[in-house]
N, C-alpha and C positions, 0 to 999 in steps of 0.2 A: 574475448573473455579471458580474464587472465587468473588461470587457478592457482590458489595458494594452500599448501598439506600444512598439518600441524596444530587447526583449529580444534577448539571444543566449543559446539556451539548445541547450544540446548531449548527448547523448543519451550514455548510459553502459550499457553490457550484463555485468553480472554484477560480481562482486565482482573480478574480474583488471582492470578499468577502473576501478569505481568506488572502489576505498581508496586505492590512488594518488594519486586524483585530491582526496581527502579528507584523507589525510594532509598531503597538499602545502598543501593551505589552509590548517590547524588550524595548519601550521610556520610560514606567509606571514600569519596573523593578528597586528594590531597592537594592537587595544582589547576586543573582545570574541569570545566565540563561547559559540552555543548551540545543542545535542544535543539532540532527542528521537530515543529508540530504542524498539521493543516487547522486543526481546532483545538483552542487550548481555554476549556471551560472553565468556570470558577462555580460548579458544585465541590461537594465536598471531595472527590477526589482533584480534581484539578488543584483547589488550595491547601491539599497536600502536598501535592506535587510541590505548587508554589514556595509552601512552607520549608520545603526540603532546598529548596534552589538559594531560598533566601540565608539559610542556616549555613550553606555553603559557600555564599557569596561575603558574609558576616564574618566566617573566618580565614577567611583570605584565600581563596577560592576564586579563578578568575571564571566566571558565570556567563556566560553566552546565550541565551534566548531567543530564537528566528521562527515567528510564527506568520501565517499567510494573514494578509490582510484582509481580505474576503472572508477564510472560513474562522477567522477571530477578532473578525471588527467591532465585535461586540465587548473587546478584552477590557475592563474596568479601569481607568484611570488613576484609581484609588490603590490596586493590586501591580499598578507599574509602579506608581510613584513609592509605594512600601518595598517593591524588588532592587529598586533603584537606588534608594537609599541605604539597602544592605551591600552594594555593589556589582548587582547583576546586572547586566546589560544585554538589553531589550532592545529589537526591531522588528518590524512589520514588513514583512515582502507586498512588495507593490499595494502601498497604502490603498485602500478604496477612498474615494471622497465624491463621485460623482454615479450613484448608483443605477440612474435611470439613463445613460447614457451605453450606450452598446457598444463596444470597443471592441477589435481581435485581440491586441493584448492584452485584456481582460480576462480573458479565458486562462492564460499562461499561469495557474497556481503553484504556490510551491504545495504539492499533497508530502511530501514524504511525512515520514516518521522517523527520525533518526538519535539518538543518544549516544555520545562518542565521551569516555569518564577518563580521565588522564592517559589518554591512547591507548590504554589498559582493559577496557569495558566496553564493548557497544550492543547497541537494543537497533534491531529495524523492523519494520513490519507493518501492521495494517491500524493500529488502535492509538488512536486520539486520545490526548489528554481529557477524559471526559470520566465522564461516570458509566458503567458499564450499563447499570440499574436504570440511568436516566433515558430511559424509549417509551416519549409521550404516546400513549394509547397504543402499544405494543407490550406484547410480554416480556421481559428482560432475564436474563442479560442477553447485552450482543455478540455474537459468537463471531470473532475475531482471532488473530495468532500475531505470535512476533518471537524472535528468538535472540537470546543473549549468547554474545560471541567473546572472546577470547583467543587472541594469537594471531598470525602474521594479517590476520582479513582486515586489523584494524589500521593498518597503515593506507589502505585504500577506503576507508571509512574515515579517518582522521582528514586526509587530505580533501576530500569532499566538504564535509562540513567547514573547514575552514577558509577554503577557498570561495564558498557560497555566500560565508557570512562577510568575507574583506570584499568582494564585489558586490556586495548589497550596501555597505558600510559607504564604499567611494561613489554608491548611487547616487546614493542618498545624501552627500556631504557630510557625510558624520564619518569623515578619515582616523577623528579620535580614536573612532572605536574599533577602527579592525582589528583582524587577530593577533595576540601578542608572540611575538616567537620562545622557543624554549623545551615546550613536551616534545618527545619525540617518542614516534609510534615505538612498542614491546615487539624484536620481531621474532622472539622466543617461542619456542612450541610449545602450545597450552594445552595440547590433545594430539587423537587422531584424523579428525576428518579436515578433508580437502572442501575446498566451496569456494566463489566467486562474490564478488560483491558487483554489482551494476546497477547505473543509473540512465536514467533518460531527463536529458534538457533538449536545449531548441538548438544547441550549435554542433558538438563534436558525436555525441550518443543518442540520437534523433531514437534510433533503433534499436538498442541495445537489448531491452527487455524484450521487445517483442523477436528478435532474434535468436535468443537464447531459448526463447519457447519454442519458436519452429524447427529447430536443429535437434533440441529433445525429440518434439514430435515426430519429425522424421525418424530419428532412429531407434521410435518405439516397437518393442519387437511384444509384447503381451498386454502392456494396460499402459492407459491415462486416466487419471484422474484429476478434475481441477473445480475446485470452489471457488468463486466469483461472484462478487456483489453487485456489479453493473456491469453487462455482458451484451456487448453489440461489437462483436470483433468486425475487422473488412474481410471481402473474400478473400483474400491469400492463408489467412487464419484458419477461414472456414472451411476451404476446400483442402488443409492441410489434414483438419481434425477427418473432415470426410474418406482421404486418402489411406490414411490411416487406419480406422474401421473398415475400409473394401479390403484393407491387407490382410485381415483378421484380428486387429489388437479391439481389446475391448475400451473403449471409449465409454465416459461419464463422466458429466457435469451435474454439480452440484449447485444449484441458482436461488436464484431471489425469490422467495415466494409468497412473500407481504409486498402490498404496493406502497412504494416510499418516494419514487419521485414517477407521477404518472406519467410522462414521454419516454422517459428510459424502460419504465417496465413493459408498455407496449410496443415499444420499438424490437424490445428486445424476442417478444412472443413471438413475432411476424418473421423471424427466423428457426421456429424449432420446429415446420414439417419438414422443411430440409436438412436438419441434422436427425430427423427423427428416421424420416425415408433413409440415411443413410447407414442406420444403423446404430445410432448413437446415443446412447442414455441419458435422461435428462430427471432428475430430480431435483423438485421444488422446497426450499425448506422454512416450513412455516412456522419452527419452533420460535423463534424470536425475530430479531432483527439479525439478516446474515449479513457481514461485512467484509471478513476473508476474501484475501487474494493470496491464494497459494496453488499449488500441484505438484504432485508428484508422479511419476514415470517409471518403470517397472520397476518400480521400488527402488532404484540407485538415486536417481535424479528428483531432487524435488527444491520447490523455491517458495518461500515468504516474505513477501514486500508489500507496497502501497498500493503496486501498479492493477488496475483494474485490466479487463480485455476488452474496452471501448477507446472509442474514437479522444476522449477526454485525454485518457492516461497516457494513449499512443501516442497521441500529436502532440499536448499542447502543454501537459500536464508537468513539475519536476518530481521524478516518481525513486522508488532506491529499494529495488528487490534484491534479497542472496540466496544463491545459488548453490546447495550442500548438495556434494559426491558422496553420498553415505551410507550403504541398504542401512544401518542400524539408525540413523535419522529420519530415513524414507517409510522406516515400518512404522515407528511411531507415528507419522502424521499419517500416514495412511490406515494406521487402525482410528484413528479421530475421528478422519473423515468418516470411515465406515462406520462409527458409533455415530453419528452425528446424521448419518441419512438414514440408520434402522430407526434413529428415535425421535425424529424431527422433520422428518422428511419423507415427499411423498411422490413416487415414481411416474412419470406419466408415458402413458402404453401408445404406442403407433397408431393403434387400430382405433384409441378413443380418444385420438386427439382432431378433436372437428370444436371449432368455436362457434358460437354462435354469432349470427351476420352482427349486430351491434359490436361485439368485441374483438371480430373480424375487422371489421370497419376501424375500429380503434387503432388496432396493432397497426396499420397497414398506411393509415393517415398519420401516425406516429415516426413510424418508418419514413415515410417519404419526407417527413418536416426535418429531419433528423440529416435526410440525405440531402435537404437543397440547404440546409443551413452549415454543414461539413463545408459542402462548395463553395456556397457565399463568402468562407469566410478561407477559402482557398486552401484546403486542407484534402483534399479530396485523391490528388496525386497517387503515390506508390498504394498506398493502403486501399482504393477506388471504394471507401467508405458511400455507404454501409454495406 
C-alpha cells in the first residue's frame, strides 16, 4: 500500500452530496475526464450526469466513459448515440450478449466507481450513477458514501483509469479510442491528510483491499467499525474480526437489513451466531436501502470504496477503495455511521438471536449454494469461502 501526505479529501454521504459535487467538476473540467461506473441509469440523475458529460465533451473536453456491461446493459442507445456525437466516448466492459449462458468470466465485473477530472479531481466510493430516490418498494434514499480527493492520490487514481480504459479499448479493437496522452497528474499538496488509494483485479492486486483491511484489523487497539452492503466475508476475514474482539476492541457491523438479493441476505445471516458468540455487534439497518462499503478503525484509519466484504468483491470483482490516515476524516465518518445506526437501525442481542427452523433452513441452504458455487467456479483457494 503505498501512502501519499498532502491530500484533502472530503467525505460525501449519498447522492444529495455527492452529484453536485460531480456535476460541478464534469462543468469546471478543462482537458479531460474519466467515468467508471458499474450502473449508469438514465433517471433523471443519470441524464444529468449525461448532460454534464455531453457539455464537456461539446467543448473540447476529451470524455472517457467505461461502464460494466452487465450492471448497464440496459444503457439506451439513443443516450450513447447523443454522447457520442458531442465527442464522449463510450464503452462497455465485457459487453453481455448471451445471458442465459453461465460463464466464470462472467462474474468478472468492473463494480468501481471512479471519477478522475483533469488529474486535478477524483470521486471514489460506493454510488452509482443512479437516482438515489429510485428504491422500487423501499424507502429512499440509499445510504451510500464517496469522497472527493485532491492532491498527490490522484496520480495513482489517474494512472488506473487510464490504463483500464486503453486495455479495454485494444479488447475490444477500438485502438482508436484509447487514452490520449498529455494530462499529467497535480502532484502538489492540496491538504493535510495522508491516504492510499487501492484496487483489486484478477492479475497484480488480487488482494489488495482485503489486505489493507486485515492489517487495520490486526492492529486495532479499541474499536472497528464497518458498514457493508453484502457481507459473507471467508474465514480468515472472520476469525480476524473474532481475534480482535477476544482482545478487547469493540467490534460492529453495520449490515443489510431489507432483503434485496435473497441468496446473499441468507447466506450472510448463517454467519451472525458466530460473530455474535464472539462478541461482536451486529446491527441491522432498515432505514432504506444500505449500500455503503466503508470502515473505520480507531478512529485514524478508515476506507471508502466499491469493495464489498464477500466473495464477489474479493475474487472476482474490479473494485477501487481509499484509504485516509486521518482522526479528523475518521471522526466524521464515524459520527455517520453512529447517527445512522441510532436512527435507522436495529441492534441484534446474543441472547435473542434464535431463528426460526424455516429461516434457519433458509440461511443455511443459502450458505451451502454459495459455498459449492465459490468452488465450482474455483475460487475457493486462499479465502476457503465462505
Amino acid at each position: 500500500m503505498i501512502v501519499r501526505a498532502g491530500n484533502r479529501i472530503g467525505l460525501l454521504e449519498s447522492g444529495t452530496e455527492y452529484f453536485p459535487e460531480l456535476e460541478g467538476a464534469i462543468d469546471s473540467a478543462k482537458r479531460e475526464v474519466y467515468l467508471e461506473a458499474y450502473i449508469f441509469e438514465t433517471d433523471e440523475t443519470g441524464q444529468r450526469i449525461a448532460d454534464a458529460l455531453i457539455r464537456a465533451g461539446r467543448r473540447g473536453v476529451s470524455v472517457h466513459v467505461l461502464i460494466d456491461g452487465f450492471g448497464s446493459r440496459l444503457f439506451p442507445d439513443e443516450l450513447r448515440s447523443r454522447m457520442e456525437l458531442a465527442g464522449v466516448r463510450l464503452l462497455l466492459f465485457r459487453p453481455e450478449i448471451y445471458f442465459w449462458r453461465l460463464r466464470r468470466h462472467r462474474l468478472r465485473r468492473l463494480h468501481r466507481k471512479l471519477v478522475v477530472i483533469d488529474a486535478r479531481i477524483g470521486f471514489c466510493g460506493g454510488i452509482n450513477i443512479i437516482d438515489d430516490r429510485n428504491t422500487p418498494r423501499q424507502t429512499p434514499p440509499r445510504y451510500d458514501y464517496a469522497v472527493r480527493i485532491e492532491g498527490p492520490l490522484l496520480v495513482d487514481m489517474h494512472r488506473a483509469v487510464r490504463q483500464l480504459w486503453t486495455r479495454t479499448a485494444w479488447l475490444q479493437l477500438k485502438s482508436a479510442r484509447r487514452a490520449r496522452p498529455g494530462v499529467r497528474p497535480d502532484m502538489r499538496r492540496a491538504g493535510e491528510q495522508s491516504g492510499a488509494f487501492l484496487v483489486r483485479d484478477n492479475v497484480r492486486h488480487r488482494h489488495d483491499i482485503e489486505d489493507a483491511y486485515l492489517d487495520a484489523i490486526a492492529g486495532a487497539r479499541r474499536e472497528i467499525v464497518i458498514a457493508c452492503a453484502y457481507f459473507l466475508p471467508g474465514m480468515r476475514f472472520r476469525r480476524a474480526l473474532c481475534e480482535a474482539a477476544s482482545r478487547g476492541v469493540r467490534v460492529v457491523l453495520l449490515l443489510q437489513g431489507k432483503v434485496e438479493y435473497v441468496m446473499l441476505h441468507y447466506a450472510s445471516r448463517a454467519l451472525y451466531r458466530q460473530l455474535l458468540d464472539a462478541g461482536i455487534e451486529i446491527h441491522e439497518y432498515f432505514r432504506s436501502f444500505l449500500h455503503a462499503k466503508v470502515a473505520v478503525v480507531d478512529g485514524g484509519w478508515a476506507t471508502v470504496g466499491s469493495s464489498n466484504l464477500d466473495p464477489i468483491s474479493f475474487l472476482l470483482a474490479r473494485e477501487a477503495n481509499v484509504v485516509v490516515l486521518d482522526a479528523g476524516f475518521g471522526a466524521v465518518l464515524r459520527t455517520s455511521l453512529g447517527r445512522a445506526m441510532a436512527e435507522g437501525a436495529r441492534a441484534l442481542r446474543r441472547e435473542d438471536w434464535k431463528l426460526p427452523i424455516p429461516e434457519r433452513a433458509a440461511s443455511w441452504t443459502a450458505y451451502a449454494i454459495v459455498r459449492v458455487l465459490m468452488g465450482l467456479f474455483g475460487y475457493a483457494g486462499k479465502e476457503q469461502y465462505p
